[in-house]
C-alpha positions as CSV (number, residue, x, y, z in Angstrom):
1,X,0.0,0.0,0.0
2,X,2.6,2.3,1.0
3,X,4.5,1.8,-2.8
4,X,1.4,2.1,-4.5
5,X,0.6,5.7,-2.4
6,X,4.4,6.7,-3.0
7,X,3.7,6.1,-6.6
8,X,0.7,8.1,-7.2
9,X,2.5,11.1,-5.2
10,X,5.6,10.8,-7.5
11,X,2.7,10.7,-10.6
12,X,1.0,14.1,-9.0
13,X,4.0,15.6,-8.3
14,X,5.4,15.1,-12.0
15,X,2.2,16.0,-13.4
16,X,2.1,19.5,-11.0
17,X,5.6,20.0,-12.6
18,X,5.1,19.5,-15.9
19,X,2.0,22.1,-15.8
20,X,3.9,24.4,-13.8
21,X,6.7,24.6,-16.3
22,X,4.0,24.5,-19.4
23,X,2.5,27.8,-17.4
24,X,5.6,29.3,-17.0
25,X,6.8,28.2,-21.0
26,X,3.5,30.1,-22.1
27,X,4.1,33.1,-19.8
28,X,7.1,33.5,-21.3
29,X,6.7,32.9,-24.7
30,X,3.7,35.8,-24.6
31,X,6.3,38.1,-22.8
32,X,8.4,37.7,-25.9
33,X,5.8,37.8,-28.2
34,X,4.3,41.2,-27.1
35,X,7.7,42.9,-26.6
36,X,8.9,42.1,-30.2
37,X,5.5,42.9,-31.5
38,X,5.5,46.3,-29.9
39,X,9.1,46.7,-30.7
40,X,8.6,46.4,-34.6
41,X,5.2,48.4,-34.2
42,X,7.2,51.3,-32.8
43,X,10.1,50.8,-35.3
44,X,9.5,52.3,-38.4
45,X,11.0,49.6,-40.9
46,X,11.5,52.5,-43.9
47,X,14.1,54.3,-42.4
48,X,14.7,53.2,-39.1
49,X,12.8,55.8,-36.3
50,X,10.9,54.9,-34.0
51,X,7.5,55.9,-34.1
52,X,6.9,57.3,-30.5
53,X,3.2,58.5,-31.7
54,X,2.0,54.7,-31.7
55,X,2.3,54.6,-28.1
56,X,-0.7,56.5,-28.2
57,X,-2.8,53.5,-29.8
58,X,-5.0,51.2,-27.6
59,X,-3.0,48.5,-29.5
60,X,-0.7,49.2,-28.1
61,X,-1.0,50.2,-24.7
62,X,-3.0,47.0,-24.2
63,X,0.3,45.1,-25.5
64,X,2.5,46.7,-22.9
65,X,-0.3,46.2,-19.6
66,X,0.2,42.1,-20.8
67,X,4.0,42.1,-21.2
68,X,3.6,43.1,-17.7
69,X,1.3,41.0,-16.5
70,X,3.0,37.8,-18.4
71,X,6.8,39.2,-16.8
72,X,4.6,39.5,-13.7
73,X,2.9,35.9,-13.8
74,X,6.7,34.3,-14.3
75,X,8.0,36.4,-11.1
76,X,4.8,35.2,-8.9
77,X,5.4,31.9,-9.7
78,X,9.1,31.5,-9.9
79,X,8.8,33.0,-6.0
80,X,5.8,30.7,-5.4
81,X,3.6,33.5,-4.8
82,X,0.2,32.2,-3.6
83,X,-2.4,31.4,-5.6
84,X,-6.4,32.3,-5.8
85,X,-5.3,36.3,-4.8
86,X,-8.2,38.0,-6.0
87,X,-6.6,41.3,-6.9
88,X,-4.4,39.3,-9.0
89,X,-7.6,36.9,-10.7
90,X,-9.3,39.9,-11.7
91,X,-6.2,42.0,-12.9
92,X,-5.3,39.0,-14.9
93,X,-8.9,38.5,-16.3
94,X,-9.4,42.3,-17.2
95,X,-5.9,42.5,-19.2
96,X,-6.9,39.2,-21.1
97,X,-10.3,41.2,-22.3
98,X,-8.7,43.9,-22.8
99,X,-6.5,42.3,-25.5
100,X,-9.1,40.2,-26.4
101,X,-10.7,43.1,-27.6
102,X,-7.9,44.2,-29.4
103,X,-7.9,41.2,-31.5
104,X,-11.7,41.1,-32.1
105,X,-11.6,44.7,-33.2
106,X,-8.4,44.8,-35.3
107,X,-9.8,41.4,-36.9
108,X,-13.6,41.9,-37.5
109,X,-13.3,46.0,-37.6
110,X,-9.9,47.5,-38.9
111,X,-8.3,44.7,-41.0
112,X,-10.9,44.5,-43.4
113,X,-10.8,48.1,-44.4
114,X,-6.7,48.0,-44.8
115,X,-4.1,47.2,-47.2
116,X,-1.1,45.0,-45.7
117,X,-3.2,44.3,-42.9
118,X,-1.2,41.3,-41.4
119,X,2.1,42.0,-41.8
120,X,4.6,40.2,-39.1
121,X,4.3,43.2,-36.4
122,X,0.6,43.6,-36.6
123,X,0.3,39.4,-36.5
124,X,1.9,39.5,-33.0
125,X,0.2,42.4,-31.1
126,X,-3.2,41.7,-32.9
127,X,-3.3,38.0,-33.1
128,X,-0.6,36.4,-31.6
129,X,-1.0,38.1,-28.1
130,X,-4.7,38.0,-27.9
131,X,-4.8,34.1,-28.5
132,X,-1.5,33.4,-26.1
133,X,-3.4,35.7,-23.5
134,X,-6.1,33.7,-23.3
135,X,-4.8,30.3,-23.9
136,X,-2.4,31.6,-20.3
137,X,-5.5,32.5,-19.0
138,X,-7.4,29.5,-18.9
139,X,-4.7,27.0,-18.3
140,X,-3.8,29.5,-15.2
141,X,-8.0,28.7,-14.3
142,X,-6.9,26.6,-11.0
143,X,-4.9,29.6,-9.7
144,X,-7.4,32.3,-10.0
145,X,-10.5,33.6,-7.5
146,X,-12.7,35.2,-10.0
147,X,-16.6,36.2,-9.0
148,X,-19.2,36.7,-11.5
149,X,-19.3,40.2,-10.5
150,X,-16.0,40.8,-11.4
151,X,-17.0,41.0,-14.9
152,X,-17.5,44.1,-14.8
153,X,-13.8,45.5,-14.1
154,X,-13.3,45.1,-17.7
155,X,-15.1,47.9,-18.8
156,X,-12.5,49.9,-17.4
157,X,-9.6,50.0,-19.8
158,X,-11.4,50.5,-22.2
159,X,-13.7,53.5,-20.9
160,X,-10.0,55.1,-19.8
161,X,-9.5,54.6,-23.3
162,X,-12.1,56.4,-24.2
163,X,-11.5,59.2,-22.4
164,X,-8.0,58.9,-23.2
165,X,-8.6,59.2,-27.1
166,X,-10.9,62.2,-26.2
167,X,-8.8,64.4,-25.0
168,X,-6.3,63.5,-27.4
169,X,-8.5,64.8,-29.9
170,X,-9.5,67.6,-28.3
171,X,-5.9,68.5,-27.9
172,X,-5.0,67.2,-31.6
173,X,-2.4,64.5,-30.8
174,X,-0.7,63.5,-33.8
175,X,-2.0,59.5,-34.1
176,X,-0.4,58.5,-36.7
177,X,1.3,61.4,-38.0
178,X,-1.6,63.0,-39.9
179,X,-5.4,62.6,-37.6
180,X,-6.0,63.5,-34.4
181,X,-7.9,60.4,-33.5
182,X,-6.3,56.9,-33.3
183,X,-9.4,54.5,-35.3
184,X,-12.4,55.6,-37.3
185,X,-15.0,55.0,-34.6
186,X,-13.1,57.6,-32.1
187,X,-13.5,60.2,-34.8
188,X,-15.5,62.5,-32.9
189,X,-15.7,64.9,-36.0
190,X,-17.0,62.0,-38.6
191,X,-20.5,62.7,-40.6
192,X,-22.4,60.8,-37.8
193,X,-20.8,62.3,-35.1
194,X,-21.3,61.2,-31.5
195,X,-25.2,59.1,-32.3
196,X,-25.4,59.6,-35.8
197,X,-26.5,56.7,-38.1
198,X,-25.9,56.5,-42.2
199,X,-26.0,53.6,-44.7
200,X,-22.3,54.8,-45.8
201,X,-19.1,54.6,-43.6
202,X,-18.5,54.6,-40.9
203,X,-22.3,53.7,-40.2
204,X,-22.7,54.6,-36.8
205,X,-21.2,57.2,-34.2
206,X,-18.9,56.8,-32.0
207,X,-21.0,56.1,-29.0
208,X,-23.1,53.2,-30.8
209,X,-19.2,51.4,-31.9
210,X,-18.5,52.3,-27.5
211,X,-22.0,50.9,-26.5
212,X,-21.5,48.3,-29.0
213,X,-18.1,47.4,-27.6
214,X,-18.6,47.6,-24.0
215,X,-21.4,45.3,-24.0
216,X,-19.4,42.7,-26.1
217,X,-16.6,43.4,-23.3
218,X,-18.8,42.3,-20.5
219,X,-20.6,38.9,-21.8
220,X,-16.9,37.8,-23.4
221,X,-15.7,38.7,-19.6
222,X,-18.5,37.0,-17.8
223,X,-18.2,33.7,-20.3
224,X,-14.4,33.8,-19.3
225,X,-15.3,33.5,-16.0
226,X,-18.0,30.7,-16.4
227,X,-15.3,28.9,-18.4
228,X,-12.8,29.5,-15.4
229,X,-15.4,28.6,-12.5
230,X,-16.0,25.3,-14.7
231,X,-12.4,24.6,-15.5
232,X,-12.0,24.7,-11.2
């Protein structure tokens, strides 16, 4: 009896290992991803600048909040930090929306209305870092605390966004050189305005694309959190 218990704790213990060093391969893997991918987003390939003004797009803000939160997740668990800390769960869950919604947007919204759309540095901060995010996410399921509740933290980054955006072009930050908004449905000056509606582009205002948005945010939140609660 004793063998046959010492053999299912060597089996647990190499099973806990091997997931712990799959979590931490992940982690770091995303790290690199999102620090090359903002790297060559920033670099301007043509002649060598960087392009400090792209540090002004959600894209890439929400790039740099996971870089963190992936160099982060391999600190905690490399000092065996302790696991289900709910300011931790719900950080982690509100950065993997927010770069969720990166993804969905650039994807469903922005790619289809671009040339050169998926060249190697928009492939890693608009598709490559979404889907590592929330492959991390999941497999890190047994180590988080999250509430359905908590769902609703992930309005925030993009609302500061928002915000964000606004005064920028109030102020007339230079986006991307030449507008003083960062994506067509933050252009506060476009034909339908703030609630306007039209057949032609860009369809709706910009508070229909946020209302739109933010309610997406929330049930792709809330399902995460089922998934997790499930997953435990």
């Amino acid at each position: 009896m004793r063998i046959q218990n010492k053999s299912l704790y060597l089996k647990f213990s190499y099973t806990q290992t091997m997931k712990r060093n799959i979590q931490l391969a992940l982690k770091s893997i995303l790290a690199l991803c999102a620090g090359i991918g903002i790297a060559l987003t920033l670099t301007n390939a043509h002649n060598g600048t960087v392009r400090w003004s792209y540090l002004l797009y959600y894209t890439v803000q929400s790039n740099i909040w996971v870089l963190i939160l992936a160099v982060a997740g391999v600190i905690r668990m490399l000092r065996d930090k302790p696991e289900n800390d709910r300011t931790w769960s719900i950080l982690h869950m509100v950065i993997t929306v927010a770069i969720t919604l990166t993804g969905f947007v650039y994807c469903f919204i922005l790619a289809p209305t671009m040339q050169n759309a998926f060249r190697i540095d928009s492939v890693l901060v608009h598709v490559c870092s979404p889907l590592l995010s929330v492959v991390d996410f999941f497999i890190s399921s047994k180590t988080l605390n999250l509430k359905g509740k908590d769902s609703y933290w992930s309005i925030v980054p993009p609302l500061y966004y928002l915000v964000f955006a606004s005064i920028g072009y109030v102020l007339h930050w230079p986006f991307n050189g030449e507008t003083n908004y960062p994506y067509f449905f933050l252009n506060w000056g476009s034909p339908v305005g703030a609630f306007g509606l039209s057949s032609e582009f860009p369809f709706m205002g910009v508070m229909w694309y946020v209302a739109f948005l933010l309610i997406f945010l929330i049930l792709i939140s809330r399902l995460y959190v089922w998934i997790v609660s499930r997953i435990r």
